[in-house]
C-alpha positions as CSV (number, residue, x, y, z in Angstrom):
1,X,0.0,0.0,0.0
2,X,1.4,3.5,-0.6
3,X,2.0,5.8,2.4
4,X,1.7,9.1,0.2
5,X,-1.4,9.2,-2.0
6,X,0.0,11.9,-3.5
7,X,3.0,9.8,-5.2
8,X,2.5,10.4,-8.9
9,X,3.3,7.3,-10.9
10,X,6.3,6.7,-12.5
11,X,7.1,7.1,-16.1
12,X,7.2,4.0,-16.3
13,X,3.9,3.0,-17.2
14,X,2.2,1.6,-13.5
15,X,-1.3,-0.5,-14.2
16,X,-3.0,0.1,-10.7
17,X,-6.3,-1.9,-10.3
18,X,-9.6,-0.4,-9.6
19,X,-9.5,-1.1,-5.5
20,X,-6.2,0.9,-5.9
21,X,-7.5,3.6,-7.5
22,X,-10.4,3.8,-5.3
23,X,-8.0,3.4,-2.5
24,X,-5.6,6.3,-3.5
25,X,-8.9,8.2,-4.4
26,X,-10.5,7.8,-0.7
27,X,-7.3,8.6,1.3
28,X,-6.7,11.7,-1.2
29,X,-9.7,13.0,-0.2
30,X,-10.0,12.4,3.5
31,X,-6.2,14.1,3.5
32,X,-7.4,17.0,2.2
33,X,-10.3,17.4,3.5
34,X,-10.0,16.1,7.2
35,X,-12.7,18.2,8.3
36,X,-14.9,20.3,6.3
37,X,-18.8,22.4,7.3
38,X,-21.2,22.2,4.3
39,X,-24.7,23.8,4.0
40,X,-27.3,22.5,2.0
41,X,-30.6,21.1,1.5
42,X,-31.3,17.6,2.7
43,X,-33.2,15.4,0.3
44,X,-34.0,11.4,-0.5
45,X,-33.5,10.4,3.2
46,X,-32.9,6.8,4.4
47,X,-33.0,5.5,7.7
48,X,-32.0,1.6,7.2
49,X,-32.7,-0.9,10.7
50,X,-29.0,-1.0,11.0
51,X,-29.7,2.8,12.7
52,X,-27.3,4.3,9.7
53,X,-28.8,7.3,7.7
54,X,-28.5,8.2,4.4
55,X,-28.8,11.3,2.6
56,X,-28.0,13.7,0.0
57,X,-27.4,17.6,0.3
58,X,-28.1,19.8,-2.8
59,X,-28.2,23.2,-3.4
60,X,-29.0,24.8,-6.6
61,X,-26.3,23.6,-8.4
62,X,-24.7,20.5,-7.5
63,X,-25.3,17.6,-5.1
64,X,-23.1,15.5,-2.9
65,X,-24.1,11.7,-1.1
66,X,-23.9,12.0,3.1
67,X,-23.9,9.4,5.5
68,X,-24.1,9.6,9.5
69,X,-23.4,6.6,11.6
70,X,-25.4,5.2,14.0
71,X,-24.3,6.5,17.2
72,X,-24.1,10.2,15.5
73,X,-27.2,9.7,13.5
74,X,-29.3,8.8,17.6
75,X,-28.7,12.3,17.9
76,X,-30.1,13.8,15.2
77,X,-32.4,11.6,13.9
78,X,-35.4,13.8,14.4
79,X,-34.1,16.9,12.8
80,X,-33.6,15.2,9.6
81,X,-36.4,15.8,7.1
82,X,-36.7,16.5,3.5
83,X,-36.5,19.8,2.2
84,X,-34.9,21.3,5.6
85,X,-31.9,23.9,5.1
86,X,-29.2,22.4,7.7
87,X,-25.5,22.7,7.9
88,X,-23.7,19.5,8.2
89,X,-19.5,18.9,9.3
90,X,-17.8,15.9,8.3
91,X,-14.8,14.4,6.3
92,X,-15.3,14.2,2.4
93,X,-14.3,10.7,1.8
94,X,-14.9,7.8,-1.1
95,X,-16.9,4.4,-0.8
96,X,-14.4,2.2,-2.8
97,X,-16.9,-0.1,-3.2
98,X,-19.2,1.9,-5.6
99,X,-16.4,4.4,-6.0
100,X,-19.1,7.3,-4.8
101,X,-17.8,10.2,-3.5
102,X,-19.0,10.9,-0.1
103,X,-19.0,12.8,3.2
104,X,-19.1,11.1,6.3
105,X,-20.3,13.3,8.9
106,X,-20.3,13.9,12.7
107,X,-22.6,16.5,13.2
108,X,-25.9,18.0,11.8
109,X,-27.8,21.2,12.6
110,X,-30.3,23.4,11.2
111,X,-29.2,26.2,9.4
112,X,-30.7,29.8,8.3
113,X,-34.7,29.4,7.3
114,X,-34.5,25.7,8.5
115,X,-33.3,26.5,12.2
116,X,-36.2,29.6,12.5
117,X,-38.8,26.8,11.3
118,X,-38.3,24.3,13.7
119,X,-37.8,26.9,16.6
120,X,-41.4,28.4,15.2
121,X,-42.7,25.0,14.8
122,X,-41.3,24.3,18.8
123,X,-42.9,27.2,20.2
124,X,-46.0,27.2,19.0
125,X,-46.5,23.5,20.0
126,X,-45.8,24.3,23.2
127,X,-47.9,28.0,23.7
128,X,-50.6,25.5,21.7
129,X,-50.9,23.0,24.6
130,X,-50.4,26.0,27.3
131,X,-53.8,27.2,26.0
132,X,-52.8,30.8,24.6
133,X,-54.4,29.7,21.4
134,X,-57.5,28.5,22.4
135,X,-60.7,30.5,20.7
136,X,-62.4,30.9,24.3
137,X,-59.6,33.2,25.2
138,X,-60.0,35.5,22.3
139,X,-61.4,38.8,23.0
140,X,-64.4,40.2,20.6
141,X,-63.5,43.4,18.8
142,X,-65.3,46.7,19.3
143,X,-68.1,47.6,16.8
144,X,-67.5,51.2,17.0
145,X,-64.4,52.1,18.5
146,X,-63.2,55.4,19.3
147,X,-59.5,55.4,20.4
148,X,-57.4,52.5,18.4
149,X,-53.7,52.0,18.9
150,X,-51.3,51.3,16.0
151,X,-48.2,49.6,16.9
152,X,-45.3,49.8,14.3
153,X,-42.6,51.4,12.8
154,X,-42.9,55.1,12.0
155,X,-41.6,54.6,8.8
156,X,-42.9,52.7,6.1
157,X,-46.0,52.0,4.1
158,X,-47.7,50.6,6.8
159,X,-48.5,53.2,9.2
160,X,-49.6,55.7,6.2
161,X,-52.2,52.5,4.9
162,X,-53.7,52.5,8.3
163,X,-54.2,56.2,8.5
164,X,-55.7,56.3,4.7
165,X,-57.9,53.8,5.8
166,X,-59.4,55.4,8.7
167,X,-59.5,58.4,7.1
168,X,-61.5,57.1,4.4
169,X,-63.9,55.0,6.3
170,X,-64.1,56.9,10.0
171,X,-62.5,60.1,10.1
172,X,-63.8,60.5,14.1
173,X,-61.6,57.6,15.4
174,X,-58.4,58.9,17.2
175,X,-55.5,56.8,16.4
176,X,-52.5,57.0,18.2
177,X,-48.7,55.7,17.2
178,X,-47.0,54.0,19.7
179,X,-43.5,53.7,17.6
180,X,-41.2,50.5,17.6
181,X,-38.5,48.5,15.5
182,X,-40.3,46.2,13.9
183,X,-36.9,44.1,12.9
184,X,-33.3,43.3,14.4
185,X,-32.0,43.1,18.3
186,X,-34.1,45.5,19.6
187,X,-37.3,44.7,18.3
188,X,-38.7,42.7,20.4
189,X,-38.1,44.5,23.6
190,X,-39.7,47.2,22.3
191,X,-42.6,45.7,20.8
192,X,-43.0,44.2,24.7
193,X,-42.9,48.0,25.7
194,X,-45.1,49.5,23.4
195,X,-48.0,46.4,24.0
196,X,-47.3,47.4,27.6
197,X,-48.0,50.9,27.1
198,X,-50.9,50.9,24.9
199,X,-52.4,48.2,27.4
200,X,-51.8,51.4,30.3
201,X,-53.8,53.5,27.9
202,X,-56.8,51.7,27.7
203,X,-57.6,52.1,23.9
204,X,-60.6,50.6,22.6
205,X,-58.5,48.3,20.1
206,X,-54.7,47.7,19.0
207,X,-53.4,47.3,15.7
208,X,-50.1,45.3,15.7
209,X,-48.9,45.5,12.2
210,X,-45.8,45.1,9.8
211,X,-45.3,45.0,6.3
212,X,-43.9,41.8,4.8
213,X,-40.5,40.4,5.0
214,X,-38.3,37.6,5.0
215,X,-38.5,34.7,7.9
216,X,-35.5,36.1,9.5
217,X,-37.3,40.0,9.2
218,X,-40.5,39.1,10.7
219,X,-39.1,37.2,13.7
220,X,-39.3,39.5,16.6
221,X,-43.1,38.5,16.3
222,X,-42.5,35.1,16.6
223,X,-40.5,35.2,20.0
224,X,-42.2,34.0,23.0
225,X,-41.5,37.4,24.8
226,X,-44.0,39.0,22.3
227,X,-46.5,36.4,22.3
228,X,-47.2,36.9,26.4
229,X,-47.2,40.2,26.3
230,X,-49.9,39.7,23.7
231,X,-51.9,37.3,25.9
232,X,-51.2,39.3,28.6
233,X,-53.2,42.2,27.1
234,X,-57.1,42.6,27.8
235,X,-57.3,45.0,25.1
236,X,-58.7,43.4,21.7
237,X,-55.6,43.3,19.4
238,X,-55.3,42.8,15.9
239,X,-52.2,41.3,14.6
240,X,-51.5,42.5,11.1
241,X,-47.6,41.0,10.3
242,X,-46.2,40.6,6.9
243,X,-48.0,39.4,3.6
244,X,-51.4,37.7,3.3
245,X,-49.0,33.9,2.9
246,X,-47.1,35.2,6.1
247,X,-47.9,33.9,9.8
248,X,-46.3,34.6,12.8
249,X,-46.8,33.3,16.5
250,X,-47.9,36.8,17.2
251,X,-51.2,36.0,14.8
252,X,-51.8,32.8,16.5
253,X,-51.7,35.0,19.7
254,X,-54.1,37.6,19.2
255,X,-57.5,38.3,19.0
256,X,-57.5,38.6,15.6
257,X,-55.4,38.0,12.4
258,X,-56.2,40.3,9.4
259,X,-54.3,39.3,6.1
260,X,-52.9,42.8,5.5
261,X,-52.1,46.5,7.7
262,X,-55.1,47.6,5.6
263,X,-57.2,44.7,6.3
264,X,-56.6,45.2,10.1
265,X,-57.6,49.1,9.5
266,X,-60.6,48.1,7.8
267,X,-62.1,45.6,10.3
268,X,-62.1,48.3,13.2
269,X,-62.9,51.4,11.1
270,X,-66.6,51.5,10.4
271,X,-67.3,52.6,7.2
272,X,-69.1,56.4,7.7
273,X,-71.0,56.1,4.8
274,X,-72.9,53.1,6.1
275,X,-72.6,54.7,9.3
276,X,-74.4,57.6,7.9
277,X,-77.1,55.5,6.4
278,X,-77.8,54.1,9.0
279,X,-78.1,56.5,11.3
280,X,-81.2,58.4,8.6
281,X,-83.0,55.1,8.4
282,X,-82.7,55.3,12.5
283,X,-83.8,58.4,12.3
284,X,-86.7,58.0,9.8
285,X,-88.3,55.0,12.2
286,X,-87.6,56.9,15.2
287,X,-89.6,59.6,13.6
288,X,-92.3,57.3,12.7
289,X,-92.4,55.5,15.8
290,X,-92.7,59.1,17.5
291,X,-95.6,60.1,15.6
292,X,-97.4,57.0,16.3
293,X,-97.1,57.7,19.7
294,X,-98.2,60.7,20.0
295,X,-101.3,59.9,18.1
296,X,-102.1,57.4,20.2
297,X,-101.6,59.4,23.2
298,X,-103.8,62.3,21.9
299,X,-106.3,59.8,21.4
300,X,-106.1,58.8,24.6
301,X,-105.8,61.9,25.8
302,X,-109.6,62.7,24.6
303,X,-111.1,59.8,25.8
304,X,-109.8,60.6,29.1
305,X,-111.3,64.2,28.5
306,X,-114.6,63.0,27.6
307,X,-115.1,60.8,30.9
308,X,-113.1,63.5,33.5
309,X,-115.9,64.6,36.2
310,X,-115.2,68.0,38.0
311,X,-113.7,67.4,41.6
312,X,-116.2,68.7,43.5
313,X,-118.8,65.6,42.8
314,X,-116.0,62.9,43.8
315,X,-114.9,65.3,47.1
316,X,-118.7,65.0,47.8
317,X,-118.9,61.6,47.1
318,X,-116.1,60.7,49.5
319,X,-117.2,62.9,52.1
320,X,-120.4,61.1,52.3
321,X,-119.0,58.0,52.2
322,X,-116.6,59.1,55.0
323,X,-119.7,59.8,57.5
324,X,-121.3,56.4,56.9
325,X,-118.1,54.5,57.1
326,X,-117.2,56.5,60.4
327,X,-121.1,55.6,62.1
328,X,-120.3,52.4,61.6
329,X,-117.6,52.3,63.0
330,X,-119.3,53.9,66.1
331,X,-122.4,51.3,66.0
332,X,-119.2,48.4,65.8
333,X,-116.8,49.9,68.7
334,X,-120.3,49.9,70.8
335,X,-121.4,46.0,69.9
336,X,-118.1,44.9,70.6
337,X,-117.9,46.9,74.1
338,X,-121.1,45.6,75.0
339,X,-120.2,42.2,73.9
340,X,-116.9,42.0,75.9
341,X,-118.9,43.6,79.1
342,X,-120.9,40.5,79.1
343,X,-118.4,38.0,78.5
344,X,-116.4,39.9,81.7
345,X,-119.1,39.4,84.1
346,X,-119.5,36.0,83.3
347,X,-116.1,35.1,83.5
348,X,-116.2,36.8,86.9
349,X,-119.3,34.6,88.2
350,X,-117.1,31.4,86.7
351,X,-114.1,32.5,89.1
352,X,-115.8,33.1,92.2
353,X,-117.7,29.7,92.2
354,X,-114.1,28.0,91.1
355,X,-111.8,30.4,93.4
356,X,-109.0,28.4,94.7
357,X,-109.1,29.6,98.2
358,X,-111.2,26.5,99.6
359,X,-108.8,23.9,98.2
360,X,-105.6,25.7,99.3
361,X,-107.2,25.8,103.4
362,X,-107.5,21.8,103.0
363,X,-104.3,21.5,101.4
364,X,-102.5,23.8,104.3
365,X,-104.5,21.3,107.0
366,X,-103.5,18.5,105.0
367,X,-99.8,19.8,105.0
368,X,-99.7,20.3,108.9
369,X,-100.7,16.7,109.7
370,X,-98.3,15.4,107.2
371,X,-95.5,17.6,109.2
372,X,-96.5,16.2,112.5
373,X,-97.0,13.0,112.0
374,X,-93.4,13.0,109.8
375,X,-91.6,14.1,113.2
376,X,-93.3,11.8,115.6
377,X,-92.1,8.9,112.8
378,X,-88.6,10.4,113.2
379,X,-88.1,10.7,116.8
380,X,-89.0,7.2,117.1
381,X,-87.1,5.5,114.5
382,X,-84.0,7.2,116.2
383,X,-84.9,5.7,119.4
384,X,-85.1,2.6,118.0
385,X,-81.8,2.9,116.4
386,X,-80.4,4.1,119.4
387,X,-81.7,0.7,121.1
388,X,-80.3,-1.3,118.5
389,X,-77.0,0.3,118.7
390,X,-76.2,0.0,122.7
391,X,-77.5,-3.9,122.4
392,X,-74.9,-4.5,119.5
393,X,-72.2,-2.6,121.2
394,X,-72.8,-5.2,124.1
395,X,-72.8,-8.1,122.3
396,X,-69.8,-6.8,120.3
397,X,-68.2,-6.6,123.7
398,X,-68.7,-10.0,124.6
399,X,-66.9,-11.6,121.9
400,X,-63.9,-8.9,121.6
401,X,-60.6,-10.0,122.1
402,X,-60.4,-7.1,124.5
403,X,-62.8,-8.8,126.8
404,X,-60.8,-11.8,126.7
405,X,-58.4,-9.9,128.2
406,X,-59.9,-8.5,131.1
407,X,-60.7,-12.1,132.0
408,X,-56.8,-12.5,132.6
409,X,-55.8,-14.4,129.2
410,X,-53.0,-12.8,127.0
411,X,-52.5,-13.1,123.4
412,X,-48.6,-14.0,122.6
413,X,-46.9,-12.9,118.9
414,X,-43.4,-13.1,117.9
415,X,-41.5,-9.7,118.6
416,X,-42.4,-7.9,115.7
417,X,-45.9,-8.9,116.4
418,X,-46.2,-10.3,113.0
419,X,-47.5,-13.8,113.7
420,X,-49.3,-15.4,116.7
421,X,-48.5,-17.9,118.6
422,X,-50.5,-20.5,118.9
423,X,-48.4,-24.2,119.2
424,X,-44.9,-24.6,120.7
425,X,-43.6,-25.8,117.4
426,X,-43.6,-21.9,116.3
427,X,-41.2,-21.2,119.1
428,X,-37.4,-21.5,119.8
429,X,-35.5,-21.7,122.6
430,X,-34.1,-18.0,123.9
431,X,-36.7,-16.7,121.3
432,X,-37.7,-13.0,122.9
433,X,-41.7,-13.0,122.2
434,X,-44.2,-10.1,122.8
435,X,-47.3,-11.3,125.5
436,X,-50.5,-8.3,125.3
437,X,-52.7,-8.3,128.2
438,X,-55.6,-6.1,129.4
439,X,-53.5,-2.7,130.2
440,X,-50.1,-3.2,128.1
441,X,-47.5,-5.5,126.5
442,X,-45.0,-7.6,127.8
443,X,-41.5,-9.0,126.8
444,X,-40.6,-12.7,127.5
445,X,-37.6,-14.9,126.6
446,X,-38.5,-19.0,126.0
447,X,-36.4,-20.9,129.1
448,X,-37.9,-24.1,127.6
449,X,-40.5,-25.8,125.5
450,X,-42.8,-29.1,127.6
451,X,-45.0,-30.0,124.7
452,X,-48.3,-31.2,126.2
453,X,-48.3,-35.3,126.5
C-alpha cells in the first residue's frame, strides 16, 4: 500500500487496479479534506434498521451523497427531514466499493430558514398546549371604537395605509402611534414595551402591524417574549404582520389576524357612509315611531277628557261615604264593648264559684298533719336505732378480744408482732416474744418448751 497518496506514478507505465484507484482516491480525499462544514438542503433520506442514515445535500447547483453513523445519526435523527436547510461537518471521503464520492459526517444542525422553522414550529406547540391559542380566550373586537392603537414602525408603508384607511372610512376615530422596531436586536423588547403601554392606555383596540419580510425580518413577532405580552393584554388586538401567505406566532396570539395593515384598519374602522345611512334610516323610524305615539296618546288623551268629572262631585262623594263608614264604626266599637262587658261578668261569676281559696285551706290542714306525723315517725325511729345500737355494742363486747383480756388471758406474737403464737412448734429456745394483756404489752424470753403429752 502506498503511504503518500500523493506519489505520482512513475514514467514507467504503473497498471493500478480499480481497488487501488479507489484506494488512493479515498485517502486523497480524507487528507485534504480532514474536516470540512457544508450547508445545503437535505433530500432522499434513508434511515435503514442498521440505525445508519442516508442522505443527499443539494443546493441549486450541484449535489453531494452523506452518510451519519449510528451512534451520531441517535442524535439527530429527528431533525432530519426532506427539504430542511441544515449545515452539516464531516470528512469528504470515497466508498471504494461503488467508487461514490462521499461525506461522512459527525454532526448536523439546522441552518438559516430551517433553524427559524423548527424553533417556530417548537414554540407554537408548546404556547398551543399552554392554551394561549384556544378560541375561548379571544377577545371580541369593538363595533365602534373610538381610540385604536397602532403599533409599528414610524416609517414605512404601513403606518400611512392605516391612517388612509381610517381616514377614508371613520375620520372621528383617534388613532395614536406607539413607535417601535419592527426588525433586528431591539425589536422585540420594544414591541414588549409599546404592548405594555398601549395596554396602560386603555384604547378601545390595538393594531399590531408590519409590512412583509423575509423569515429572519419578521421574527421578533415570533419570540415568545412578544407572544405573552400579547396574551397578557385585555385589550382586543389585531395582529396585522407581513404578507397575506405570512404567519407569525404573534397572529396565532391575538384576537385577531387580518391578512394585511389595511385589512386590520378596515375591520375596526366603520365605514361612515354606512354609518351615515344608518343613522337616517334610525332616524326615519324613530320619527315614525314618535308620531305613532303621539297619536295614540292624543287619542287617549280625549277619551280621558270626555269621561273627566269636576272634583267637587268625587270630594262629595267621599265625604259622604266618609260619614257612613265612620257611624259604623261607632255602631261596631259599641257592639263589641257591650259584647266584651258581658263576656267579663261571666267570666267573673265562673271565678268566684271555682276560686282556689277552699282547696288551698285543705291543702295547708293536709300539710300540717303530714309535718307532725313525719316528726313523731322520726323521733321514734331514732330511738329505735339508738336501742339497737347500745344492744350491739354489748354483744360486740362479749366476743372482743379485749374482753378476753380483762378475764386474765394474754394473746402471745413473735417480737415484731407479725405472727401469733398458737403451738410450741412456732417457738425456739431463747426466742424474745411479745405477751398483750388487758393494760399493756410484755417482753418474755422462751427458758424451755414441755410439749403437752
Amino acid at each position: 500500500m502506498l503511504t503518500d497518496p500523493f506519489q505520482r506514478l512513475g514514467l514507467d507505465r504503473e497498471i493500478l487496479t480499480v481497488s487501488q484507484l479507489n484506494q488512493r482516491a479515498r485517502l486523497l480525499l480524507e487528507d485534504v479534506f480532514p474536516q470540512v462544514w457544508v450547508e445545503g438542503e437535505l433530500s432522499n433520506i434513508a434511515k435503514p434498521a442498521s440505525g445508519h442514515v442516508y442522505f443527499t445535500l443539494k443546493d441549486h447547483n450541484a449535489q453531494v451523497r452523506c452518510a451519519i453513523f449510528r451512534q451520531q445519526a441517535s442524535r439527530v435523527r429527528e431533525l432530519l427531514r426532506d427539504g430542511l436547510l441544515v449545515r452539516v461537518r464531516g470528512r469528504v471521503s470515497l466508498y471504494e466499493g461503488r467508487g461514490d464520492y462521499q461525506m461522512i459526517l459527525d454532526s448536523v444542525e439546522a441552518a438559516g430558514d430551517g433553524a427559524l422553522r423548527l424553533a417556530f414550529e417548537a414554540l407554537k406547540a408548546a404556547l398551543q398546549t399552554e392554551g394561549l391559542f384556544a378560541q375561548e380566550r379571544k377577545r371580541a373586537l369593538p363595533k365602534y371604537p373610538q381610540r385604536v392603537g397602532v403599533i409599528t414602525s414610524p416609517s414605512g408603508a404601513v403606518l400611512h395605509d392605516i391612517v388612509s384607511v381610517f381616514a377614508r372610512r371613520a375620520p372621528h376615530v383617534q388613532l395614536t402611534l406607539i413607535p417601535t422596531a419592527v426588525q433586528g436586536r431591539e425589536a422585540t423588547a420594544q414591541i414588549v414595551n409599546a404592548l405594555a403601554l398601549a395596554e396602560r392606555a386603555h384604547y378601545d383596540a390595538i393594531i399590531l402591524a408590519r409590512g412583509g419580510g423575509s423569515l429572519e425580518d419578521l421574527w421578533c413577532f415570533n419570540e415568545e417574549a412578544v407572544a405573552r405580552a400579547i396574551a397578557a393584554c385585555q385589550t382586543p388586538i389585531i395582529s396585522a404582520v407581513g404578507h397575506e401567505t405570512d404567519v407569525s406566532i404573534s397572529d396565532f396570539v391575538a384576537d385577531l389576524r387580518a391578512p394585511t395593515p389595511s385589512a386590520a384598519a378596515e375591520l375596526l374602522a366603520p365605514d361612515r357612509s354606512e354609518l351615515l345611512n344608518h343613522l337616517r334610516s334610525t332616524e326615519r323610524r324613530l320619527a315614525l315611531r314618535i308620531n305613532e305615539a303621539l297619536n295614540r296618546s292624543r287619542i287617549q288623551l280625549q277619551h280621558l277628557r270626555q269621561r273627566l268629572r269636576h272634583p267637587r262631585e268625587r270630594l262629595e262623594q267621599h265625604h259622604q261615604r266618609l260619614d257612613d263608614l265612620s257611624l259604623r264604626m261607632q255602631r261596631a266599637i259599641q257592639a263589641n264593648l257591650q259584647q266584651q262587658q258581658k263576656s267579663f261578668s261571666h267570666l267573673q261569676s265562673r271565678l268566684s264559684v271555682q276560686h282556689p281559696q277552699d282547696a288551698l285551706s285543705a291543702q295547708q290542714q293536709l300539710l300540717n298533719t303530714l309535718q307532725q306525723r313525719l316528726v313523731r315517725a322520726s323521733q321514734l325511729s331514732l330511738q329505735q336505732a339508738q336501742q339497737r345500737l347500745h344492744t350491739l355494742l354489748q354483744t360486740l363486747h362479749l366476743v372482743s378480744p379485749l374482753a378476753t383480756l380483762e378475764r386474765g388471758y394474754s394473746i402471745l406474737t413473735t417480737d415484731d408482732q407479725q405472727q401469733i403464737i398458737r403451738s410450741v412448734q412456732s417457738v425456739q429456745p431463747a426466742q424474745t416474744l411479745q405477751a398483750r394483756v388487758a393494760d399493756g404489752y410484755l417482753t418474755l424470753q422462751v427458758q424451755s418448751i414441755t410439749p403437752s403429752a
